[in-house]
N, C-alpha and C positions, 0 to 999 in steps of 0.2 A: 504493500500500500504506500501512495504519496498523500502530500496533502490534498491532492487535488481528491482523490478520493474520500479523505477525511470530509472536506467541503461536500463534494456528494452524499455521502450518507451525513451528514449533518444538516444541509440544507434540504436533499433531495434532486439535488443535480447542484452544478457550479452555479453561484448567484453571480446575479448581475447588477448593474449600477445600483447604490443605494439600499441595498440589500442589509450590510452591516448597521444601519440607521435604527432598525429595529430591534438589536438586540440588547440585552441586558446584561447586568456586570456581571450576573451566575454564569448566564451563557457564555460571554466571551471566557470566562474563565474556564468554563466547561472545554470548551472550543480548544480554548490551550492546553490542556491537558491532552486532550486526545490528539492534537498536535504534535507535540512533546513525544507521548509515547510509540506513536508512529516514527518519528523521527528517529529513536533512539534503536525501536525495533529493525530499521532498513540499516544503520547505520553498522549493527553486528552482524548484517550478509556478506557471506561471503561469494561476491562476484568471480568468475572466471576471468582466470590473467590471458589464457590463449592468443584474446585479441586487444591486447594493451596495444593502444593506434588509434584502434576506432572511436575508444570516448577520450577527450581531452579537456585537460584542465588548463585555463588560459592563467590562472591564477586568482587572488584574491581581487587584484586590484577591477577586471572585467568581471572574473564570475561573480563579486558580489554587487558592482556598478551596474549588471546588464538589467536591472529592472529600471535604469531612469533614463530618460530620452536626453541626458549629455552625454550617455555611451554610447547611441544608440548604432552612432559610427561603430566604432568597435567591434559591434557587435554584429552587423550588419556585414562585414570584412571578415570575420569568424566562422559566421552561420555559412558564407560565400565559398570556403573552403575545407573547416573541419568536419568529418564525418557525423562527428554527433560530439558535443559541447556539455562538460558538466559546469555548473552553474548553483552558488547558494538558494538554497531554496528561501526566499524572500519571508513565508508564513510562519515555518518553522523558528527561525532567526527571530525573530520579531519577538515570538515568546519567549523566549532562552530569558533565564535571570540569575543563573550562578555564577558571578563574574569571579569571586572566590578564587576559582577553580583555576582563571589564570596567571600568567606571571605578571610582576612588574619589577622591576630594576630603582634601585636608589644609588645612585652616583656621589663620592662626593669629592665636593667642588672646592675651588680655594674661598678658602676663608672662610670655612665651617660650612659652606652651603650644601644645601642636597637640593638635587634633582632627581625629582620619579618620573620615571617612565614606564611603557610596556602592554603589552596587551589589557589590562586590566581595565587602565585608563579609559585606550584608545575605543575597546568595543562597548564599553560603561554608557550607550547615549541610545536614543531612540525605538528603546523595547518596550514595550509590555508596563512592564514593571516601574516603568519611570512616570509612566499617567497616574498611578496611583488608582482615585476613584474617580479621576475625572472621564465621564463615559464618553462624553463626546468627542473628544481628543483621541480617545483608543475607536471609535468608530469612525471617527473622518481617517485615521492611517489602517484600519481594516479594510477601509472604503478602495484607499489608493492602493492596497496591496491585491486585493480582488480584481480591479482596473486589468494590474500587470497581470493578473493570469488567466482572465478572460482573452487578453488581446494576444495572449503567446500560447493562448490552449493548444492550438492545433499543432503546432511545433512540440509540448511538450505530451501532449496524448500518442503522437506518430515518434517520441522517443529522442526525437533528437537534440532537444533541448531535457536535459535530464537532471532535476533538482533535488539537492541534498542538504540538508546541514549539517556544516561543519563542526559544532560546537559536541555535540556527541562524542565526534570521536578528539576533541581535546581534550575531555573530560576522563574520559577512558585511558588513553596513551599518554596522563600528560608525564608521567616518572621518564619515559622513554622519551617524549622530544626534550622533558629539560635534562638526557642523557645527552641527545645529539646540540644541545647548543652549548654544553661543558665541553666536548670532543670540538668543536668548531673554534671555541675561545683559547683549546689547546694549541691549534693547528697552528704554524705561523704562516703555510699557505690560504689559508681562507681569511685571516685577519688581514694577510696584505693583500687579499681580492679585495676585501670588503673596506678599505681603508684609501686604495685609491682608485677607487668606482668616479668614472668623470662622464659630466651630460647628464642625463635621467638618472637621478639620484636611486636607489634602492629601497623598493617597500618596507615599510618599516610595520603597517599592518594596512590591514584590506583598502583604506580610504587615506593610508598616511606614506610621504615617500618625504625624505629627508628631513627637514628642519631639527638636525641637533643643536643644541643648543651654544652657540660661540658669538659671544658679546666678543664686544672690541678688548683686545687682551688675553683673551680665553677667561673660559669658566671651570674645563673638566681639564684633568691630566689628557694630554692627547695619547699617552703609554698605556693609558687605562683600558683595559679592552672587554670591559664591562661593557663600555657604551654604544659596544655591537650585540650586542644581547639580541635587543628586537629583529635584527634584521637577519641572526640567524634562527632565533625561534618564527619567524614567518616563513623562511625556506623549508624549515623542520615541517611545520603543518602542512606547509604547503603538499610536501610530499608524502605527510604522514593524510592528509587529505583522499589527494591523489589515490595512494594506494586504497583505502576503504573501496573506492567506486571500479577498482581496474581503469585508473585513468592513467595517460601518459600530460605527464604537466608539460607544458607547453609554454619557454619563459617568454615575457612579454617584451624584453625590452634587453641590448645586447649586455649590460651588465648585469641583470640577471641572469642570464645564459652563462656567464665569463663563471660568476659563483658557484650556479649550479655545478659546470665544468669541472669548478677545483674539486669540488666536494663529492661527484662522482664521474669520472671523466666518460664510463663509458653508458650515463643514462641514457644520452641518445645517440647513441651511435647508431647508424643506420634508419632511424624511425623518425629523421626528420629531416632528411638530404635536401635540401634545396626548395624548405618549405618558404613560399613566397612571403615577404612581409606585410606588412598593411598598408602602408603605400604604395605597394603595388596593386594590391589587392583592390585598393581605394581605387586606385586608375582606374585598372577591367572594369569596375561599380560604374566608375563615371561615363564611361563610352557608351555605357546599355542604358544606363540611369542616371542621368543628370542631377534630379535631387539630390541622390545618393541615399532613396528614404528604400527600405524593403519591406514591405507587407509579409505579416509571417507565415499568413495563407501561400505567398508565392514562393519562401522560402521550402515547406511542403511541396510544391509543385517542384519546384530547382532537382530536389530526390526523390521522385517518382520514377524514376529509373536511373539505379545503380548506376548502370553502365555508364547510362550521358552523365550521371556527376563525378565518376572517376575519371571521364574523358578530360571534363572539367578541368579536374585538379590536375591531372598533367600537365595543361595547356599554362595552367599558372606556374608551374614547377618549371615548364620550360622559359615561359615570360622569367622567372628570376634569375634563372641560368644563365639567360642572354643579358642581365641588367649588369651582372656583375660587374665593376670595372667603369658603368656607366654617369654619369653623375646625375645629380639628385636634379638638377634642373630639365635632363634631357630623357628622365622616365615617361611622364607622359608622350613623349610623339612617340618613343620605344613603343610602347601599351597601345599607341594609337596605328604605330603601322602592322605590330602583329596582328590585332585583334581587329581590326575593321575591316579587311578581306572577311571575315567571319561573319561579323555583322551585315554586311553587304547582302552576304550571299541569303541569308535569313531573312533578310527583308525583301531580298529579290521572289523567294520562294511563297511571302506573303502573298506580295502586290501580282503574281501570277494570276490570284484565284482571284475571281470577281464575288464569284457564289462565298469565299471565307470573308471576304471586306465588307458583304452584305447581311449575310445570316451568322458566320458563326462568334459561337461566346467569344468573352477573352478569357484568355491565361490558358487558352489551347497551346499546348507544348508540339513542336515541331513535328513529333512524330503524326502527328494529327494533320499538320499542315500540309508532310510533302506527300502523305497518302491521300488527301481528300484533293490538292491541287491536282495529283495525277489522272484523278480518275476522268471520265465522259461528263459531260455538263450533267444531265439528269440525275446521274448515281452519283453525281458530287454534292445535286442540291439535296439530294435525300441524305446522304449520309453526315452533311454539315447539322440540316435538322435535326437526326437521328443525335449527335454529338451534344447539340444543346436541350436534349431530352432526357438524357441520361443513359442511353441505351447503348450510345455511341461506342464507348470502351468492347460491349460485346461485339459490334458490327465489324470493328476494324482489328480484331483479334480473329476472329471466322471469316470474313471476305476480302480483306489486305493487310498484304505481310507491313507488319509496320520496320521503318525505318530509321532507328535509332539518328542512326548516323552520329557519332561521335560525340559530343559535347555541342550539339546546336539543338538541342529540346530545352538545354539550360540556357544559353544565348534567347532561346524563343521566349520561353518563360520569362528571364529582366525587361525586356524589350514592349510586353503585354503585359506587366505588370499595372498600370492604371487603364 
């Protein structure tokens, strides 16, 4: 069970807008508990490692950002290339309230000062627990948490968006990660990874990346190597995370990679050759889709057929192949000369059929396209109707071989996406 199930057998299907408005402070409390203990029951499965690849963990800083639309990029870049995405589970999280349970750090400083830090702090804001009795406060962020899983249901029912929380298994493993951040403070190789990290500073927890604290002068010993604590208990979770779901963590940014690296050199070895970045990624987005916005319906549609989205992710693996070397200003016309022969040819395949620019739906994936454009005008106009009837998937599985063709059902799909 997820919460989304919880929310089903609680409500009797997933509520929609406004829904939380009427519940009361037993209920919601109710509500968390059976939360909670779904949570904590998924979180002692144990998944098959077989195919560590297929779900990935982007890390804290995305998988707990992707419920708010300043990620949305991110996430959009994500959903475009990872096979299936774990992600915190927004409802669970919310109710979490033993902060106890994790660590924080006391520093001290010159001249008698301490500074606290650490997980404790940092995740200590926006639960449950911090409304108190005030109802309406905990049902306007029940409200916004329903929002997000209304509008990402079909993404997380069809699996690929796969939600957990993390707090579980901190609670469970924490003797074992504060072993691994004792072994990291040991190391002198991961302190001098983590010591001159330069550009995109290092997470420090899910929504926190740098700000140590250095007034003019200094404030901490800079020898002190306490004051990497957080940043190696967030790599700790991260991967003590990861493993609960059979995820492969996926770093987000090259100094967390460089970390990762010291600490185990060969996690990715081979399981992420020439995974494109997000600026590339972002490119391919923009040639098909201008906003850059993705509907998570069309996201659905993108893996409707395996094949076209592994065709997909080649095509990206090869676009980063080629960038290597290139500079950051001269990516996009790269993205625009590989990828728009592609597009071309997709939209040439469109504007063929008279009968699809008239009758048929949108967000008809290519396969659909280059079978109903080939046929005879009459058994095109029938079988366009037949498509937006519902019927259509049997007709063109029994009367024409469908045409995958590569990675252009997902090119079809961004392109019909409004």
């Amino acid at each position: 069970m997820t919460s989304l199930d919880v929310l089903d057998d609680f409500f009797g299907g997933l509520p929609g807008a406004g829904a939380a408005k009427s519940l009361t402070l037993s209920q919601i409390d109710e509500l968390g508990e059976m939360v909670n203990t779904t949570a904590a029951r998924l979180s002692r499965m144990q998944p098959s490692t077989e195919l560590i690849g297929d779900l990935v963990y982007p890390g804290g800083w995305l998988g707990n950002g992707w419920q708010d639309e300043i990620f949305r990029n991110e996430l959009n870049c994500a959903l475009l290339y990872e096979p299936r995405l774990l992600v915190h589970d927004p409802l669970a999280e919310y109710f979490f309230s033993d902060f106890n349970l994790l660590p924080e750090v006391a520093l001290e400083g010159r001249g008698g000062t301490q500074v606290v830090a650490g997980a404790r702090m940092w995740a200590n804001h926006g639960r449950r627990v911090h409304r108190g009795d005030d109802v309406e406060g905990i049902r306007a962020d029940l409200d916004s948490i329903l929002g997000v899983l209304n509008l990402f249901e079909p993404l997380i029912r069809s699996g690929v968006i796969v939600m957990r929380s993390q707090f579980p298994i901190l609670e469970r493993e924490r003797h074992a990660l504060a072993a691994s951040v004792r072994a990291d403070l040991r190391s002198a190789p991961t302190v001098a990874t983590v010591a001159r990290t330069e550009g995109l500073p290092l997470p420090r927890w899910d929504n926190l990346r740098g700000l140590q604290v250095t007034p003019p002068g200094g404030l901490l010993d800079p020898n002190d190597r306490a004051q990497w604590e957080p940043e190696f208990y967030y790599l700790a979770k991260t991967l003590m995370f990861s493993r609960s779901a059979a995820a492969l963590y996926a770093p987000a940014s090259d100094n967390e990679l460089a970390l990762l690296q010291t600490k185990s050199a060969e996690y990715l070895k081979g399981k992420r050759s020439f995974a494109p970045s997000q600026p590339l990624i972002q490119e391919a987005l923009r040639t098909m889709a201008p906003d850059m916005r993705l509907d998570p319906v069309t996201a659905v549609k993108v893996r409707s057929s395996e094949e076209a989205f592994n065709a997909w992710r080649q095509e990206l693996r090869t676009l980063q192949r080629a960038s290597v070397g290139v500079a950051d200003a001269d990516v996009p016309q790269l993205v625009k000369d590989m990828m728009q022969p592609k597009v071309d040819e997709v939209w040439k395949a469109v504007s063929k059929s008279a009968v699809l620019s008239r009758r048929a739906p949108k967000n008809l994936g290519l396969a659909l396209i280059t079978g109903i454009g080939a046929l005879p005008g009459g058994l095109a106009a029938a079988a366009a109707a037949a498509a937006a009837t519902g019927v259509g998937g049997y007709l063109m599985d029994t009367f024409v071989r469908r045409q995958l063709d590569g990675s252009k059902p997902v090119i079809a799909a961004l392109l019909h996406q409004n």
